[in-house]
C-alpha positions as CSV (number, residue, x, y, z in Angstrom):
1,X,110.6,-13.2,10.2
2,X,111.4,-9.5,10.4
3,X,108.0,-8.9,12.4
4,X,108.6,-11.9,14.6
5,X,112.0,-10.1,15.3
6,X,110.9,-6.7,16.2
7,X,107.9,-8.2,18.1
8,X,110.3,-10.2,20.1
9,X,112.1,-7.1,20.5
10,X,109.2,-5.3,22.1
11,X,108.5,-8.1,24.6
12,X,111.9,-8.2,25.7
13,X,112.3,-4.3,26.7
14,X,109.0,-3.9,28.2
15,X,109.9,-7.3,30.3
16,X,113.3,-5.4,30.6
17,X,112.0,-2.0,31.7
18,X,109.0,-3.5,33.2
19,X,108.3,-1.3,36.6
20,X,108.4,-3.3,40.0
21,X,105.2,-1.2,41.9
22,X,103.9,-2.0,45.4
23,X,100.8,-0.7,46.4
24,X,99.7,0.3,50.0
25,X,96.3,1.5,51.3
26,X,95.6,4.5,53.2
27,X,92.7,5.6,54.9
28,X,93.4,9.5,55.1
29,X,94.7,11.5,52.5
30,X,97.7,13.7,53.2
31,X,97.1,17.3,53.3
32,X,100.9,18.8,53.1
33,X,104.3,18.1,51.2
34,X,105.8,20.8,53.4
35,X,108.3,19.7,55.7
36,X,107.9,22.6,57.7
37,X,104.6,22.2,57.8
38,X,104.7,18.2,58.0
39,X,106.4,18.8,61.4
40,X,104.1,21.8,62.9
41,X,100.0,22.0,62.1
42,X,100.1,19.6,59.4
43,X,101.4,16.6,61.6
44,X,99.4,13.8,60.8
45,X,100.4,10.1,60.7
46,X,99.2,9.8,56.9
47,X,101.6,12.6,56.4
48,X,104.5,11.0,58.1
49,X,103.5,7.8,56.4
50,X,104.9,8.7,52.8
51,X,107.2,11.5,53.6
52,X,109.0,11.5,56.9
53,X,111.6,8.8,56.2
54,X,112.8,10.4,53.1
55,X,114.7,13.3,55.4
56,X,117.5,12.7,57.3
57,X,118.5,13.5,61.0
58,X,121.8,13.0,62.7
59,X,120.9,9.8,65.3
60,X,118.3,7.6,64.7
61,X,117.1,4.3,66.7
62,X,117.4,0.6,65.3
63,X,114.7,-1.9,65.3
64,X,116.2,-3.0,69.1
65,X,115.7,0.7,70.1
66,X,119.8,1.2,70.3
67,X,120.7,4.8,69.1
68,X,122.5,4.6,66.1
69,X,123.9,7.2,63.8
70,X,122.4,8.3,60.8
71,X,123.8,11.3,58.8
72,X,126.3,11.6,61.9
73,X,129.5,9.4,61.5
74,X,129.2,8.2,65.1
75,X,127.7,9.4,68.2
76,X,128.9,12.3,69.5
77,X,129.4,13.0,72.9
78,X,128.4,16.2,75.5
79,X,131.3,18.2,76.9
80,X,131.7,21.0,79.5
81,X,133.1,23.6,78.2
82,X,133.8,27.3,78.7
83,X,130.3,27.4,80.9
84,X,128.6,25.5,78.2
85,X,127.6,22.1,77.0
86,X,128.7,21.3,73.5
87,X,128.0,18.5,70.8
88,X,130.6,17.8,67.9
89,X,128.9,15.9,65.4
90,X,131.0,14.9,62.6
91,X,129.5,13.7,59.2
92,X,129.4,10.8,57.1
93,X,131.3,11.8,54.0
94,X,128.9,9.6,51.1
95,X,125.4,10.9,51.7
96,X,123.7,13.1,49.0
97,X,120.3,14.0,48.2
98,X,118.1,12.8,45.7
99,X,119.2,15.6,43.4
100,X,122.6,14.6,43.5
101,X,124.4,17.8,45.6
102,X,126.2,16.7,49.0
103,X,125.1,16.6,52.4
104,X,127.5,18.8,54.3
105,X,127.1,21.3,57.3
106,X,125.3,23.8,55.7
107,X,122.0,21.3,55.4
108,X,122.3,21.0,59.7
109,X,123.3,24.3,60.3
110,X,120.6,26.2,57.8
111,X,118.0,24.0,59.3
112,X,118.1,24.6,62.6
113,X,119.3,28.1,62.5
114,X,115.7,28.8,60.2
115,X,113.7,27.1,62.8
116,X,115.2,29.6,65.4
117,X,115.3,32.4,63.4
118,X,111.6,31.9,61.7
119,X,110.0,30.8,64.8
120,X,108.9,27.6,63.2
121,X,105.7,26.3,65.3
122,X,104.5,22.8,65.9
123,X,105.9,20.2,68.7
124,X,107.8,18.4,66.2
125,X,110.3,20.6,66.3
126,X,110.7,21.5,69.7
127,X,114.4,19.6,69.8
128,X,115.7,22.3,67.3
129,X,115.1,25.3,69.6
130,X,117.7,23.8,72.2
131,X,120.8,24.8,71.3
132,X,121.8,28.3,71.9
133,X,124.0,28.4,68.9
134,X,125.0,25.7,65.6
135,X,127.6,26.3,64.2
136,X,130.0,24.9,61.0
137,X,133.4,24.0,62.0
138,X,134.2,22.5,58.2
139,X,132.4,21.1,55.8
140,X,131.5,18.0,57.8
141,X,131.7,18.6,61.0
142,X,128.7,20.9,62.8
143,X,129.1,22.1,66.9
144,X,126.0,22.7,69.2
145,X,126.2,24.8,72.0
146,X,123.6,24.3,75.4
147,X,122.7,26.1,78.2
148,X,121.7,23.4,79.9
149,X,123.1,19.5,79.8
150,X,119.6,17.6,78.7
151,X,121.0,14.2,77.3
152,X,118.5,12.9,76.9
153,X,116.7,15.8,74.8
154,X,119.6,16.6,73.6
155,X,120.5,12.9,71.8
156,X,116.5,12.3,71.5
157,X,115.3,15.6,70.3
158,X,117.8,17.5,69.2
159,X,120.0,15.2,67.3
160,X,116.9,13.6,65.5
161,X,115.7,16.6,64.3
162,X,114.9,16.1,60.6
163,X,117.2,18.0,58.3
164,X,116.1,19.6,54.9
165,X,118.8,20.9,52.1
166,X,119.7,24.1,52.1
167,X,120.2,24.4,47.9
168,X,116.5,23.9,47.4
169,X,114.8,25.4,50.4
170,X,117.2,29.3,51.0
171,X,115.3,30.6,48.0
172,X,112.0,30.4,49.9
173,X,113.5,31.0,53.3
174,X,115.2,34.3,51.4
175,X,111.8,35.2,49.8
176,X,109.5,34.5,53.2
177,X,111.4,37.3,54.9
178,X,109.8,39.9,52.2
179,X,105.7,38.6,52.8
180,X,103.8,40.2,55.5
181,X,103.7,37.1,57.5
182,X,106.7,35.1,56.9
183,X,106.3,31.7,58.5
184,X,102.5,31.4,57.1
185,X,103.8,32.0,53.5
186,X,107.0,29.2,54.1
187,X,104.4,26.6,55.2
188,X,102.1,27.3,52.6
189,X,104.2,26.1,49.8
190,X,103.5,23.3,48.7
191,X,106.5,21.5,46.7
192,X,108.7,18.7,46.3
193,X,112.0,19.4,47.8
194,X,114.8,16.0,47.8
195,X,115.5,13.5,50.3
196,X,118.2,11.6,51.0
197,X,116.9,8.6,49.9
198,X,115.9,6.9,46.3
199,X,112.5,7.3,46.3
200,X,110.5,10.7,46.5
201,X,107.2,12.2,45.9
202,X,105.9,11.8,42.3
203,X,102.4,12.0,40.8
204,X,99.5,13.2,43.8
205,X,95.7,13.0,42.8
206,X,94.0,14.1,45.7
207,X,91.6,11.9,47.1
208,X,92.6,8.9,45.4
209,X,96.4,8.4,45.5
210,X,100.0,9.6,46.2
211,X,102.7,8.1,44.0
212,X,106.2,7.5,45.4
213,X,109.0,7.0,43.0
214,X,112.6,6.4,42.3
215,X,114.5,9.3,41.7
216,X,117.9,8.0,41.8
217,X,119.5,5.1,39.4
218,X,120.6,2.6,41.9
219,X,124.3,2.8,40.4
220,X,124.3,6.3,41.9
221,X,122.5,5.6,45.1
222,X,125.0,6.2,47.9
223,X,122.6,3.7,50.3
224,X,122.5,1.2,47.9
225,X,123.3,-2.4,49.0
226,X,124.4,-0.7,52.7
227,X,123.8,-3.5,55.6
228,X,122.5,-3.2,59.0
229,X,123.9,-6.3,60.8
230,X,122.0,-7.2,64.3
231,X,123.7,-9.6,66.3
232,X,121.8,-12.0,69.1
233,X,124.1,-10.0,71.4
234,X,122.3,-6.7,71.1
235,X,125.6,-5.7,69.2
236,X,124.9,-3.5,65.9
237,X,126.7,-2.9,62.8
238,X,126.5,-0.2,59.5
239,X,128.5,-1.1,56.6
240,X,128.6,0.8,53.3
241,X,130.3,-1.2,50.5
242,X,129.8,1.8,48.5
243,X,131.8,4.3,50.2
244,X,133.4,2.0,52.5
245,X,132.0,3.4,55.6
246,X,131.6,1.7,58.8
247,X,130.1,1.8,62.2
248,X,130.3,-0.2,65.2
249,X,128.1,-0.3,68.5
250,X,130.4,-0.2,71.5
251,X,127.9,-1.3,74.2
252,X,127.6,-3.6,73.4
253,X,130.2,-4.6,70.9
254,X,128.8,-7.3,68.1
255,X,129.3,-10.9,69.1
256,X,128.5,-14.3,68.4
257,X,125.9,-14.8,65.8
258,X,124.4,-12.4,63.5
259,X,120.3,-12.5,63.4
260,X,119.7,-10.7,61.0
261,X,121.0,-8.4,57.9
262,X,119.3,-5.9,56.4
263,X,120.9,-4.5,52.6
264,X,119.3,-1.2,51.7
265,X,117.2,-1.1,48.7
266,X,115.1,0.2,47.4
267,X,113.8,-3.2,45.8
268,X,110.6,-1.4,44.3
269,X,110.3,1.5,41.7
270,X,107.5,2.5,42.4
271,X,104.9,2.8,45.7
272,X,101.2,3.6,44.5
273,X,99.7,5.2,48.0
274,X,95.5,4.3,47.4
275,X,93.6,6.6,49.6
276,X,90.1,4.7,51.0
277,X,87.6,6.3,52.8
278,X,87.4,3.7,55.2
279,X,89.6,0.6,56.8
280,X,86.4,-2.1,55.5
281,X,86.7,-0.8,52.0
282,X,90.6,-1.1,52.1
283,X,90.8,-4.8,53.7
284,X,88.6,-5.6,51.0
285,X,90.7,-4.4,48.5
286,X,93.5,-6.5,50.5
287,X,91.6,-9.2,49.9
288,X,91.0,-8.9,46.1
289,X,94.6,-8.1,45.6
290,X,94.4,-4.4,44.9
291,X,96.7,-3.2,47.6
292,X,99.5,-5.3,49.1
293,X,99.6,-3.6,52.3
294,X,97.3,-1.8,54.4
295,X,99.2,1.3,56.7
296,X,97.3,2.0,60.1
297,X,98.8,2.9,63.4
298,X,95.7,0.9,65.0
299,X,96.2,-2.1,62.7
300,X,93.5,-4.6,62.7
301,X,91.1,-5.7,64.9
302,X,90.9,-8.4,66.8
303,X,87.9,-10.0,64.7
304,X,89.4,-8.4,61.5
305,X,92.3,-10.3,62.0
306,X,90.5,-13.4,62.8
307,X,88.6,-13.1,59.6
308,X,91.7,-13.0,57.7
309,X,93.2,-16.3,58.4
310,X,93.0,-18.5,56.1
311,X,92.2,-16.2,53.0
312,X,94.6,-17.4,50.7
313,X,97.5,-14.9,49.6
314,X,96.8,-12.8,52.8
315,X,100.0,-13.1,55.5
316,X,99.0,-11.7,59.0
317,X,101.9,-10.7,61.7
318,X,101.0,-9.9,65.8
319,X,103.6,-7.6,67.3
320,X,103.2,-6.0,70.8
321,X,102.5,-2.3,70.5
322,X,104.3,0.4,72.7
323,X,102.1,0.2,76.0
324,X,100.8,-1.3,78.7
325,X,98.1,-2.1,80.9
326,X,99.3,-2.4,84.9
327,X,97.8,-2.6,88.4
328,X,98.7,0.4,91.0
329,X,98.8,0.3,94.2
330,X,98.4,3.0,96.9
331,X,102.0,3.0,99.0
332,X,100.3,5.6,101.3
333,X,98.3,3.1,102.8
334,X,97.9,-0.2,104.6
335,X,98.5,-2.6,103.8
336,X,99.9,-1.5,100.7
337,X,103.2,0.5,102.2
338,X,104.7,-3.3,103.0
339,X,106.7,-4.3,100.2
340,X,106.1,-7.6,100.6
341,X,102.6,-7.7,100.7
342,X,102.7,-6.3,97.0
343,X,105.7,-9.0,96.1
344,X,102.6,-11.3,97.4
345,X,99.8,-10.2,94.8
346,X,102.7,-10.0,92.4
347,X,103.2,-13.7,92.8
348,X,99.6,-14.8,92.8
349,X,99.4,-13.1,89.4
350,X,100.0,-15.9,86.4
351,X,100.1,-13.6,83.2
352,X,100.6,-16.3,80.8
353,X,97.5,-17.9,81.8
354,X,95.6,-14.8,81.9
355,X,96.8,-14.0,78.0
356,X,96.9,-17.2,76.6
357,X,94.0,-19.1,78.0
358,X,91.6,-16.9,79.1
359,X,91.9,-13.6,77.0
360,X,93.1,-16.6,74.3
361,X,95.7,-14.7,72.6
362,X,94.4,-11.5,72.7
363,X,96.6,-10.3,75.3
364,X,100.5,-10.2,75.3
365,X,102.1,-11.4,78.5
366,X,104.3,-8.5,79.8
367,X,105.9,-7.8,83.3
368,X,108.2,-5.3,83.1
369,X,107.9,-1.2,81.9
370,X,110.4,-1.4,79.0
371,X,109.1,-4.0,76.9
372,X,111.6,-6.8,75.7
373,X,111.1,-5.8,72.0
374,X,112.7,-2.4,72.9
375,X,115.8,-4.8,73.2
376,X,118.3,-1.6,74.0
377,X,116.8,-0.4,77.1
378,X,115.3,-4.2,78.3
379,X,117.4,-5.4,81.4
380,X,116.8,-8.9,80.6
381,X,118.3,-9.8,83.9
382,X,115.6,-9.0,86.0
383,X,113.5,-11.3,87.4
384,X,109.5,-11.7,87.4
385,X,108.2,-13.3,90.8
386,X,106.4,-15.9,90.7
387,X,107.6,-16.3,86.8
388,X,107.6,-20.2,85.6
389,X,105.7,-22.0,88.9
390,X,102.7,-23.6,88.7
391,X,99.6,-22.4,90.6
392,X,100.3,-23.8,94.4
393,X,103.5,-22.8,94.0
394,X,102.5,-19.6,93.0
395,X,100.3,-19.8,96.5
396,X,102.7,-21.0,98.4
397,X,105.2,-17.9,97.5
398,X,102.8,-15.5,98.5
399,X,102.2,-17.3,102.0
400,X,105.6,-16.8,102.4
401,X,106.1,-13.6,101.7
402,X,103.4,-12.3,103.8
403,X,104.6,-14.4,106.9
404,X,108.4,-12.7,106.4
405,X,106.6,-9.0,106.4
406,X,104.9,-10.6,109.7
407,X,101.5,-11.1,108.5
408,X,98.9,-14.5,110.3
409,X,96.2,-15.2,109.6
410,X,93.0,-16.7,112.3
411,X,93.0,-19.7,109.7
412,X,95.9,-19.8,107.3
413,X,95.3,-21.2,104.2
414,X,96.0,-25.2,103.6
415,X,97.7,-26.5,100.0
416,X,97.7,-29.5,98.5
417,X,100.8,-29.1,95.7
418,X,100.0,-32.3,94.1
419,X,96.3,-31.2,93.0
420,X,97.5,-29.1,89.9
421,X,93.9,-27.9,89.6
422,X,92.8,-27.1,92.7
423,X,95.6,-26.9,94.8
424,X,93.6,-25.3,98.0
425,X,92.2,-27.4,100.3
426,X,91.3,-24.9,102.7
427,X,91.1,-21.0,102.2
428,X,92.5,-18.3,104.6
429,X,90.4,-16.5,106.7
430,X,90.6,-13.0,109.3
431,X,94.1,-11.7,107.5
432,X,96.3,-9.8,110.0
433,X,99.1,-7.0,109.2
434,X,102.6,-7.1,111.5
435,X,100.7,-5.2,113.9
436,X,98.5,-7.5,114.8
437,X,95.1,-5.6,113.5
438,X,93.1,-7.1,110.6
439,X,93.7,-6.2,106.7
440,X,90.6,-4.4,106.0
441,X,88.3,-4.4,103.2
442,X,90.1,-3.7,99.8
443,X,89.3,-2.0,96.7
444,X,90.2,-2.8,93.1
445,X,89.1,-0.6,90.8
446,X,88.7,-1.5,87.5
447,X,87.2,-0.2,84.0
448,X,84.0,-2.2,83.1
449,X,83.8,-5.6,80.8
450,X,82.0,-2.7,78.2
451,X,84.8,-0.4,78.4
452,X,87.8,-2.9,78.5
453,X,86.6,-6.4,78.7
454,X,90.3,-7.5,79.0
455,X,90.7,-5.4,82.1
456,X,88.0,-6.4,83.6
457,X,88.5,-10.0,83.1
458,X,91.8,-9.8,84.8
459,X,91.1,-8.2,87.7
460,X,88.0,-10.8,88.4
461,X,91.0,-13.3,88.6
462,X,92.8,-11.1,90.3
463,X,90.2,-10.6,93.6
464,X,89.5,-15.0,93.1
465,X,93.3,-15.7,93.7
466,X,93.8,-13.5,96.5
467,X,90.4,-14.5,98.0
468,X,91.4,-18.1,98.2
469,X,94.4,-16.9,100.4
470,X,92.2,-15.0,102.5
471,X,93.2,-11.3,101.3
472,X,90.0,-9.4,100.9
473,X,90.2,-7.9,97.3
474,X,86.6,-6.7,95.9
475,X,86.9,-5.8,92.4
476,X,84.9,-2.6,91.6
477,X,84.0,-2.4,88.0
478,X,83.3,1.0,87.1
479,X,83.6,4.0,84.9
480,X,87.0,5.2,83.3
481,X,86.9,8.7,84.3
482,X,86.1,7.7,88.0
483,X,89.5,5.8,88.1
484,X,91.0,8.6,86.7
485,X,89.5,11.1,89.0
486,X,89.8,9.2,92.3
487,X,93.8,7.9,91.5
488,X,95.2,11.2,89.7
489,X,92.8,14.0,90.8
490,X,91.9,12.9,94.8
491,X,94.2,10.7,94.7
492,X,92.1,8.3,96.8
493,X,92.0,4.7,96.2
494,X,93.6,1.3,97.4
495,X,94.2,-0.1,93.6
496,X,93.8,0.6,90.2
497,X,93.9,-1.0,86.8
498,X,94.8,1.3,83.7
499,X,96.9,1.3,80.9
500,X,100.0,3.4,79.6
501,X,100.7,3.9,76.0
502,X,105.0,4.9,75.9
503,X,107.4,5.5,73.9
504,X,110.8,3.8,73.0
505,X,112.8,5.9,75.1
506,X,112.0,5.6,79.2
507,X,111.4,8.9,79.9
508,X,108.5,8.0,81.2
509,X,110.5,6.5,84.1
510,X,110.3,9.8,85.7
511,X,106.4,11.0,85.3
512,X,105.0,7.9,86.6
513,X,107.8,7.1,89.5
514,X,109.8,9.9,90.6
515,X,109.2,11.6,94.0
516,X,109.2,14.8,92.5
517,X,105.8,13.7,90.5
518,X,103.8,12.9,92.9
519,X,99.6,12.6,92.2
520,X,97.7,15.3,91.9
521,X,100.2,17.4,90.1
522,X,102.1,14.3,88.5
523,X,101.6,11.3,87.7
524,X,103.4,9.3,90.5
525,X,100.1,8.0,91.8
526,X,101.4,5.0,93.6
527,X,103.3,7.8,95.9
528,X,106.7,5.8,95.5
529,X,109.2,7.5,97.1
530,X,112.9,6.0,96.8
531,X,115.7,8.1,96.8
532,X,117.7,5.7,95.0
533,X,115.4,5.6,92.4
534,X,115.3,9.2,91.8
535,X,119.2,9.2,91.9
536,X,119.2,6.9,88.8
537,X,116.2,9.0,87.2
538,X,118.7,11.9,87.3
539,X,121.3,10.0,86.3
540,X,119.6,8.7,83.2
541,X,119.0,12.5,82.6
542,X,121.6,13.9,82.8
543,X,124.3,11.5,81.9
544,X,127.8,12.3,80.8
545,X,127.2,9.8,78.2
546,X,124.9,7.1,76.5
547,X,126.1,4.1,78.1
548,X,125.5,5.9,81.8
549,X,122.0,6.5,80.7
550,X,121.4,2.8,79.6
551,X,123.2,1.6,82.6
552,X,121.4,3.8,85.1
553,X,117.6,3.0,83.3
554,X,118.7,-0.9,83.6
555,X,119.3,-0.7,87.0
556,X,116.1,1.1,88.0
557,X,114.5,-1.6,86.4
558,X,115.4,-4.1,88.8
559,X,115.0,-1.3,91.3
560,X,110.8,-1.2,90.3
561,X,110.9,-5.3,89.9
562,X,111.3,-5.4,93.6
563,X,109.5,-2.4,95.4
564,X,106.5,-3.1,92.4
565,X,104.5,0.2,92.7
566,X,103.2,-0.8,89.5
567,X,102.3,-4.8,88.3
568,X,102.9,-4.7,84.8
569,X,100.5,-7.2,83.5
570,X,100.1,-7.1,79.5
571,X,100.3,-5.7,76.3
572,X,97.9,-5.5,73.7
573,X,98.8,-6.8,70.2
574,X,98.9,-4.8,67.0
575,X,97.7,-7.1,64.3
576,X,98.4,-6.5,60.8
577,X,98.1,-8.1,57.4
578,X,99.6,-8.3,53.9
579,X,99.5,-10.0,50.6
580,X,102.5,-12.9,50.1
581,X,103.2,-10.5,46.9
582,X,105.5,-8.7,48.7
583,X,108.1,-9.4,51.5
584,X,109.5,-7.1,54.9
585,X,112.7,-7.3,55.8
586,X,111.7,-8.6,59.0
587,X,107.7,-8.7,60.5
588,X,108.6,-8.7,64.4
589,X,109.2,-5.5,65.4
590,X,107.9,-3.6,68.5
591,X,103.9,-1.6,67.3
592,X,104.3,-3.3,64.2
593,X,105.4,-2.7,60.4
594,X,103.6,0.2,59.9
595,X,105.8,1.8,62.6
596,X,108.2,1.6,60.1
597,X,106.3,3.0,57.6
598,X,105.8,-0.4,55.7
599,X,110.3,-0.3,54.8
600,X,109.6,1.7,51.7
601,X,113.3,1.5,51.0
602,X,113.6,-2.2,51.7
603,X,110.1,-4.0,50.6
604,X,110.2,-6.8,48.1
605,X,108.1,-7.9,45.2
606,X,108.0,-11.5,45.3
607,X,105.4,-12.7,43.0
């Protein structure tokens, strides 16, 4: 009876202490534990992968792209003043590292002021050299001082510079200054310095795995059990029941229903990182249960996603990745200057039938340049022409709209809006601008079915619909680099189909629009030239505050929805799978989970 008791015993502490591990593939193996040298040379997504999200920054962006803060209390805002632009962050109070010692201004202003002061390279941390001065006002609360009033850098770049703790990393900063080349010898070490999260770096066998594991006892977690709290509104919400902080978004302020809540884990206690030499060999082990999760910034492909449904215990997700692939026209010439005659192709262009049926699924509808996913900066307000009618009616817009601009045609085209499948009885022939001379011959240039069968595709539709209303579009399949050359380099073309890849905050909005970037020495290749346009480029720029920039973006939205010197046209999907061992906190979320690093701090062991 004794033995039965001690066995017991036994069973019940190891079920007790029994460690909750999730296991993740990579296919790279990380060659650095150096922040300093994570952000400079040694950038590498594998790197960023298992370390990046342990450090903290000031502001940070929510899943709906809204900036948020992080080890800031709130966002702060930029003032004039004394000849200078200045930034008052103040602090949240409750955040330590993982080796229990505070967070306070000395981790902001150590960290930036060694960047400076060591000439730390790499474009990572390009945000850190802005300010001319930081300094500590108290213990939690830092000032920045700028020469020059770059909101957008300055909340983007700046303020999301990651921050390292000054207990652990002044001895080597301290001892760099003595070696004959100081920031070589700081990047060169190779240690384990804390986060501000739970989980950290444990055992690392190169080649074959990194091990990630709890450091801190979830009683003593400061971001234990904290919400995120997303409302359908686009309103946001931080509550700590720990420490009894709270934030709430202003614009706009939560309302209505709540869509979703997020509680801070971690939920694991333990993440085993298995490096594989190649993506076939880790969707096998997928497959056999070995890894729960495979982390690529490519996820799947098509095919490999399509041989992945239905294998039992594998889950699979779609999400639209940060990108876009869009028509261009050339404003400089006829008969592409008339706005009208672009609103016209615009209309004859039915997305969802282009992505659903005939690239069947492989394509995500999209129309406008800030995808709706990046929910903060999406003017959902604007409208798509020719969005929701059927095909005549999609004709029968673009008749219309080329008649207003003062467009005929020597036989105009005859509909039949009852015939849902064919709905033109008799095609338009011998075009005419508003000046009375004919539309002449024009080119779509295109990447080939090889290159970008997608592309190509679309554009084939593309020259069918406008032939059928007598506008003569001849699709020219050709090489990439020739579009490239003729649209950015000669800048000499009539239309072009490429593709963007962006990211979450429009900057963009200026390279590919403004007047001031105009093709060959920009990117503006369309040669769009509004001055109201540029007004709210600036605007966004150099706003006074956060709200001004979201307000002026949103407007030049509807601004480009209208003149169209781009056609958005898709998306491609990012596909990705995992094993129903483990759950997300949520699976739709703009270039997928492994944007997010796979939520070390947040995935669940279910089974």
């Amino acid at each position: 009876m004794k033995r039965l008791f001690v066995f017991v015993t036994i069973l019940l502490s190891l079920f007790l202490f029994a460690e909750t591990v999730v296991n993740y593939a990579l296919l790279e193996d990380i060659t650095t534990t150096n922040i300093w040298n994570l952000l400079g040379s040694g950038s590498s997504t594998w790197n960023f992968y298992i370390q990046l999200w342990k450090y903290p920054s000031l502001l940070v962006m929510n899943k709906d792209g809204m900036l948020i803060p992080s080890a800031a209390a709130e966002i702060p805002e930029i003032v004039e003043e004394n000849g200078m632009y200045t930034v008052t962050v103040k602090l949240r109070k409750d955040l330590r590292w993982s080796d229990g010692s505070p967070f306070t201004a000395d981790d902001v202003v150590f960290t930036y002021n060694t960047i400076q002061e060591m000439q730390i390279p790499g474009g990572n941390w390009t945000g850190a050299y802005e300010p001319k001065k930081v300094e500590k006002i108290d213990p939690w609360t830092v000032k920045f001082y700028f020469e020059e009033k770059k909101t957008m850098t300055i909340y983007y770049d700046t303020l999301m510079t990651a921050i390292v703790s000054k207990n652990f990393w002044q001895p080597y900063v301290e001892k760099a200054k003595e070696q004959e080349n100081p920031v070589n010898w700081l990047l060169s070490q190779e240690v384990v310095d804390p986060g501000i999260t739970a989980l950290n770096l444990g055992k690392i066998e190169k080649g074959a795995f990194v091990e990630v594991k709890r450091e801190v006892d979830k009683d003593f977690y400061w971001a234990q059990g904290e919400k995120s709290i997303f409302y359908e509104n686009g309103g946001f919400v931080i509550e700590n029941p720990n420490s009894g902080y709270k934030w709430t978004s202003v614009n706009p302020s939560p309302e209505g229903n709540v869509k979703l809540t997020v509680e801070n884990g971690p939920y694991v206690d333990k993440i085993i990182y298995r490096i594989y030499g190649n993506k076939s060999v880790a969707l096998q082990a997928l497959q056999k249960g070995d890894v729960d999760f495979v982390l690529n910034p490519n996820g799947l492909t098509s095919g490999e996603f399509e041989s992945l449904k239905g294998v039992p215990g594998i889950k699979l997700t779609v999400n639209p990745s940060l990108g876009f692939r869009y028509l261009a026209f050339n404003l400089r010439k006829f008969p592409f200057n008339i706005k009208e005659f672009r609103q016209a192709i615009a209309a004859l262009i039915d997305r969802d039938y282009i992505c659903n049926r005939v690239l069947q699924g492989k394509a995500i509808p999209l129309a406008t340049p800030v995808p709706p996913a990046n929910t903060f900066w999406y003017n959902s307000d604007v409208k798509t022409i020719g969005e929701g009618l059927s095909r005549g009616e999609r004709y029968q817009l673009a008749i219309e709209l080329l008649k207003k601009a003062g467009f005929s045609w020597d036989q105009e085209p005859i509909l039949d809006l009852n015939n849902t499948a064919n709905p033109v009885v008799k095609k338009g022939k011998g075009l005419k601008g508003p000046d009375g001379n004919y539309v002449p011959d024009l080119e779509l240039l295109s990447p080939s079915g090889e290159y970008d069968p997608m592309r190509a595709t679309t554009a084939i539709y593309i020259e069918q619909w406008a032939k059928d209303l007598g506008i003569p579009i001849d699709v020219k399949l050709t090489d990439f680099n020739e579009i490239v050359t003729r649209a950015f380099d000669e800048v000499d073309f009539d239309m072009y189909m490429l593709g963007w890849g962006i990211g979450r905050v429009p900057t963009y909005f200026k390279s590919f629009w403004a007047s001031d970037q105009m093709a060959p020495e920009g990117f503006n290749t369309p040669g769009y030239n509004n001055p109201e346009f540029d007004a709210l480029v600036e605007e966004f720029e150099m706003a006074d505050s956060f709200d001004e920039a979201v307000e002026a973006i949103k407007a030049a939205q509807e601004l480009l929805a209208e003149d169209l010197p781009y056609i958005i046209l898709f998306t491609t999907p990012i596909y990705e799978a995992y094993r129903d061992s483990i759950a997300f906190p949520y699976t739709d979320i703009l270039d997928g989970i492994q944007n997010y690093n796979g939520f070390p701090e947040n995935v669940m062991k279910v089974k």
